[in-house]
C-alpha positions as CSV (number, residue, x, y, z in Angstrom):
1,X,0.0,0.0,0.0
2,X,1.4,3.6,-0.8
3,X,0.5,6.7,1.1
4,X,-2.3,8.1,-1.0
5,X,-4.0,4.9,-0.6
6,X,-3.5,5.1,3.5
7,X,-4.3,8.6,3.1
8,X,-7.4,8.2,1.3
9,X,-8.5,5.0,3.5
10,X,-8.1,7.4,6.6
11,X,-10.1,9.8,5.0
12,X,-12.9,7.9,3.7
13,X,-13.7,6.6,7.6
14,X,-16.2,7.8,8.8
15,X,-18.9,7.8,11.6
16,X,-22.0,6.8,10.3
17,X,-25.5,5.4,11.8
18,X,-27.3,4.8,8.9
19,X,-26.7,0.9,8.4
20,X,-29.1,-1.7,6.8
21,X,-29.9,-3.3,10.1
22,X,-31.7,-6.5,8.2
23,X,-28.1,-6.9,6.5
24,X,-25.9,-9.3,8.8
25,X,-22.4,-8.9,9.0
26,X,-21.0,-12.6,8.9
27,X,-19.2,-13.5,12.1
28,X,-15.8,-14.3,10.3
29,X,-15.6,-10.8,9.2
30,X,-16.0,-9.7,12.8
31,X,-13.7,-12.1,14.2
32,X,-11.3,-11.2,11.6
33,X,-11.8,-6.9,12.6
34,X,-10.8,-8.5,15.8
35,X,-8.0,-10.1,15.1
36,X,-6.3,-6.6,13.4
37,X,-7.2,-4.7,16.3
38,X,-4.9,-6.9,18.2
39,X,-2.2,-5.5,16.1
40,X,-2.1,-2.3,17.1
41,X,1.1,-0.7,19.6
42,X,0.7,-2.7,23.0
43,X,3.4,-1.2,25.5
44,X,4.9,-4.4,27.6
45,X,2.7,-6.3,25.7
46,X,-0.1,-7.1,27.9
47,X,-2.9,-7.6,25.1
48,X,-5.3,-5.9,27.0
49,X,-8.2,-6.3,24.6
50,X,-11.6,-8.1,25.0
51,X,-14.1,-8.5,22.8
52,X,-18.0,-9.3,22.6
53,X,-20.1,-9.5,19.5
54,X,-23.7,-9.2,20.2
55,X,-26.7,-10.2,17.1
56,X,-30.0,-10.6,17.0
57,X,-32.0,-10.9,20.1
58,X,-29.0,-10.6,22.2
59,X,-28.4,-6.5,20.9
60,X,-31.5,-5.8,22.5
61,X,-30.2,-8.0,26.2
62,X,-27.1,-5.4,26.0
63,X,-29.6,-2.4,25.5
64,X,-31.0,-3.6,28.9
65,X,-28.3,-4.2,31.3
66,X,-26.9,-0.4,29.8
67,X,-30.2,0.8,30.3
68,X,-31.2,-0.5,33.9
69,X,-27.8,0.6,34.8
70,X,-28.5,4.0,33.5
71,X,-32.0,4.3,35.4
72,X,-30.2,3.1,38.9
73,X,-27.7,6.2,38.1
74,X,-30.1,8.6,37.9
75,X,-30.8,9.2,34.0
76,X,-34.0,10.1,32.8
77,X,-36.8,7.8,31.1
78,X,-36.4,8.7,27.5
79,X,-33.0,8.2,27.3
80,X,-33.4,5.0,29.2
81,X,-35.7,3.9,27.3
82,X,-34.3,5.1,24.1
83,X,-31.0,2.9,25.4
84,X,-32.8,-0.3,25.5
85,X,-33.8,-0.2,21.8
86,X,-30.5,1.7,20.0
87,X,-28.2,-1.2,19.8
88,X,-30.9,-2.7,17.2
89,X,-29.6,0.0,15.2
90,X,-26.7,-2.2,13.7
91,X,-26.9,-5.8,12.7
92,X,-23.9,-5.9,15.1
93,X,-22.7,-4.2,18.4
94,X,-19.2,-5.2,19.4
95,X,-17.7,-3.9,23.1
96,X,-14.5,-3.7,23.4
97,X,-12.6,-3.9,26.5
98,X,-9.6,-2.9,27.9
99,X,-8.2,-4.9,30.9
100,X,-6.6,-3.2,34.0
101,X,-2.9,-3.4,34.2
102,X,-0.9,-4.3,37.4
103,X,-0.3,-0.5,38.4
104,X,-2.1,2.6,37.3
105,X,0.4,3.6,34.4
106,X,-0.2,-0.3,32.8
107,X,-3.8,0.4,33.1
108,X,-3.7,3.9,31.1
109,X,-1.2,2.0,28.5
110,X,-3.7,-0.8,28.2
111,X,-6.6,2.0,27.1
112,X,-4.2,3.3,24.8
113,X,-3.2,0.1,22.8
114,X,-7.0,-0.9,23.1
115,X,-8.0,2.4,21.5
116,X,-5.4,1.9,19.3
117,X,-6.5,-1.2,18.2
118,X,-10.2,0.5,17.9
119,X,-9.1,2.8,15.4
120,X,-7.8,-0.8,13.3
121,X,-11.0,-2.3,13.6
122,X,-12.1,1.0,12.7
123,X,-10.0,1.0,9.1
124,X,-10.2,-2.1,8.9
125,X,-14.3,-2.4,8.9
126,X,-14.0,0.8,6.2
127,X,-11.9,-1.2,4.1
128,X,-14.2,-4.0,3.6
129,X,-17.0,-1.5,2.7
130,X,-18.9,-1.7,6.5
131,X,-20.0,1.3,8.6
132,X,-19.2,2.1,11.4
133,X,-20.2,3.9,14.3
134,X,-18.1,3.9,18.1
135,X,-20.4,4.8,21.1
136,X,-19.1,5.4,24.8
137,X,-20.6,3.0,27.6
138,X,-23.1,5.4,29.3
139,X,-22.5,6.7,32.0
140,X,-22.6,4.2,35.1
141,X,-23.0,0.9,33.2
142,X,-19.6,0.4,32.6
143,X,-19.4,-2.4,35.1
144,X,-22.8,-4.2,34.5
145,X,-21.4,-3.9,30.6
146,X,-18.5,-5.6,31.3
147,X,-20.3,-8.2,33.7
148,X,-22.7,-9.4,31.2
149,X,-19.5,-9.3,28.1
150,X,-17.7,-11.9,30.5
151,X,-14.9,-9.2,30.8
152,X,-12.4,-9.4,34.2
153,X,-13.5,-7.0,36.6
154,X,-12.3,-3.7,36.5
155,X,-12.4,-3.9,32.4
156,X,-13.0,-0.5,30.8
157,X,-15.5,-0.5,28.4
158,X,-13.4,1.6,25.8
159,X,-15.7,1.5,22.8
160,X,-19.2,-0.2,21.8
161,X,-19.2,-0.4,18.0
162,X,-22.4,-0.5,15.8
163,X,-21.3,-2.2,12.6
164,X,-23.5,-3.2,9.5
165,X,-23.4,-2.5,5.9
166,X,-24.1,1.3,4.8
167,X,-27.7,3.1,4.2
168,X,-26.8,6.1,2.0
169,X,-23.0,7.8,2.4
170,X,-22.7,10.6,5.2
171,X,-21.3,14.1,4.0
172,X,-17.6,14.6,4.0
173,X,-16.4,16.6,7.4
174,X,-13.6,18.5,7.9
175,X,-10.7,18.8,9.7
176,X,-8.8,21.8,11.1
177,X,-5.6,22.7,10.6
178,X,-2.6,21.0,12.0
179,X,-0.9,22.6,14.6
180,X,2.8,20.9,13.9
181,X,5.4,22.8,16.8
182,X,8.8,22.3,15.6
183,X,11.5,22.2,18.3
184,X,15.4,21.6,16.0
């Protein structure tokens, strides 16, 4: 692969929500989005990443531990109830986890390599023509998240990814300027 062909992979990724949600995404392909995430830069190598795929009825199970955790925190109904239905928005929802380290510092490394390896899937899902979307655990279900993925505890839920094949291509965005500080 040259540059312009990075370049223009980077470029084309974007974060879109309109997916064919009748369209499944075949779990090989997944599995396979998994497997290059794991290739991403992992200080001390600790491969700190989990994974969860969730289809069918089981999209609308995760909408309901996030969303019962949401409503013991405090949230209000219509986003709790709008919670228990959006993970039916994607023919697939995968979570990704980052395991704790064994000291604070191996813990923030760990997020970085499993964001990291987010940003493969990421290309890597764009590449084979998916869309993608990443979503933050809400706030306060981190932990029943992670419970019902199987995850260790103390995992961080780092990203919950809504992939499926694309309904309609989102605008083009742009960037800002780089801010490049030279020190010679």
């Amino acid at each position: 692969m040259d540059f312009e062909a990075f370049s223009a992979l980077v470029r084309h990724r974007r974060t879109r929500l309109t997916m064919d949600p009748a369209r499944d995404v075949e779990r090989a392909t997944i599995e396979r989005l998994c497997t290059e995430a794991t290739w991403a830069p992992c200080h001390r190598m600790t491969w700190p990443w989990r994974f969860a795929a969730f289809t069918g009825e089981s999209r609308r199970g995760l909408g309901d531990v996030a969303a019962d955790a949401m409503a013991a925190h405090g949230d209000a109904a219509p986003k709790v109830a709008k919670t228990r239905t959006k993970f039916l928005r994607a023919p697939v929802v995968v979570v990704v986890g980052s395991e704790p380290g064994s000291s604070d510092l191996e813990t923030a490394e760990n997020r970085d390599a499993v964001a990291a390896g987010v940003q493969n899937f990421l290309l890597g899902a764009t590449a084979l023509g998916l869309a993608t979307f990443w979503s933050s655990c809400p706030k306060g279900a981190n932990d029943p998240v992670a419970r019902h993925c199987g995850f260790m505890d103390g995992t961080h839920v780092a990203a919950m990814l809504y992939v499926g094949w694309p309904a309609g291509e989102p605008p083009v965005g742009e960037r800002p300027p780089v801010d490049v500080r030279w020190f010679d």
